[in-house]
C-alpha positions as CSV (number, residue, x, y, z in Angstrom):
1,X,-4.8,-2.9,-76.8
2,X,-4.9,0.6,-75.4
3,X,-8.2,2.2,-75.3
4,X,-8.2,5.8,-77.1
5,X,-9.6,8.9,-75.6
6,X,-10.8,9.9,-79.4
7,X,-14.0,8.2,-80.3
8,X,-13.5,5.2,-77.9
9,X,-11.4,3.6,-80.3
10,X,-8.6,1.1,-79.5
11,X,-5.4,1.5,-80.1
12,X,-2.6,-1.4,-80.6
13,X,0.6,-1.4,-78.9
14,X,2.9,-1.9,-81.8
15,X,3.5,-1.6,-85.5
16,X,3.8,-4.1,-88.9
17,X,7.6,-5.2,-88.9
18,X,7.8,-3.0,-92.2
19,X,8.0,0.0,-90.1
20,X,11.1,-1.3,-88.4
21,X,14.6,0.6,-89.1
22,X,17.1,-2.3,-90.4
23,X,20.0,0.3,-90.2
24,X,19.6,-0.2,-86.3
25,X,22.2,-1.7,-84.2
26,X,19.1,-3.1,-81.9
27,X,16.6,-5.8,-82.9
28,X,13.4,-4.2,-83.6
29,X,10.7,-3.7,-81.2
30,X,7.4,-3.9,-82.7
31,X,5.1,-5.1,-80.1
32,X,4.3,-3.8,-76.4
33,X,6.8,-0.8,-77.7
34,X,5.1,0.9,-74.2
35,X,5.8,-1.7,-71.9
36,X,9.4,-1.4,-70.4
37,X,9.1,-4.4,-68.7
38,X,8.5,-6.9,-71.8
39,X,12.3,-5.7,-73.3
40,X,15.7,-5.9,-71.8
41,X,17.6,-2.3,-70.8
42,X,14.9,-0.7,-72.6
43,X,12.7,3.0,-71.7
44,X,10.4,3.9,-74.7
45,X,10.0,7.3,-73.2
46,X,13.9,8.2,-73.4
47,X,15.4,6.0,-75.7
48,X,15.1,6.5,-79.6
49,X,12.8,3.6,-81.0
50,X,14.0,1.6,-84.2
51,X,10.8,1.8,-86.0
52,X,10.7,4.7,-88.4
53,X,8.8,7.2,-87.2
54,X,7.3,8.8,-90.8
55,X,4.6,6.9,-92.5
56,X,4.6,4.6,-95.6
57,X,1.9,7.6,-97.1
58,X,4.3,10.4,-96.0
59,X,7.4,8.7,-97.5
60,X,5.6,7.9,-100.8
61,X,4.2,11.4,-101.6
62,X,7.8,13.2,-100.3
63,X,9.2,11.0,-102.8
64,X,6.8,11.5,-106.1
65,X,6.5,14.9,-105.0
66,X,10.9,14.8,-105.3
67,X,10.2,12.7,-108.6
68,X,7.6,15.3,-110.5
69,X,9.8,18.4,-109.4
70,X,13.4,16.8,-110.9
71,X,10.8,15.9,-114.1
72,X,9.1,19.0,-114.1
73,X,12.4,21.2,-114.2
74,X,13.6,19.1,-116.6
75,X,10.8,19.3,-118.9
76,X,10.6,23.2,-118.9
């Protein structure tokens, strides 16, 4: 855990293996994603991660938003 400078929280150092990218060539990382140590030939400051990086709410509403548009032009 890595303690937050907002509200004292606590922070955890990696992510639900649903956020993980299967179109990467690399197996996923999805815990200590900060530590470079824990992961072979790996710099999470420079290298691109393969965990999506846009949230599950984010995706959802782009895509109803997509889905009501396509609807709503077709309705009118």
């Amino acid at each position: 855990r890595i303690k937050s400078n907002v509200d004292g929280r606590y922070l955890v150092d990696g992510v639900p293996f649903s956020c993980c990218n299967p179109s990467s060539p690399r197996p996923c990382i999805q815990s200590k994603i900060t530590n470079n140590t824990a992961h072979y030939n790996y710099d999470h400051q420079t290298e691109e991660l393969n965990i999506f990086i846009r949230g599950c709410r984010e995706a959802l509403v782009s895509y109803y938003m997509g889905l009501m548009n396509t609807i709503g032009a077709l309705v009118l």
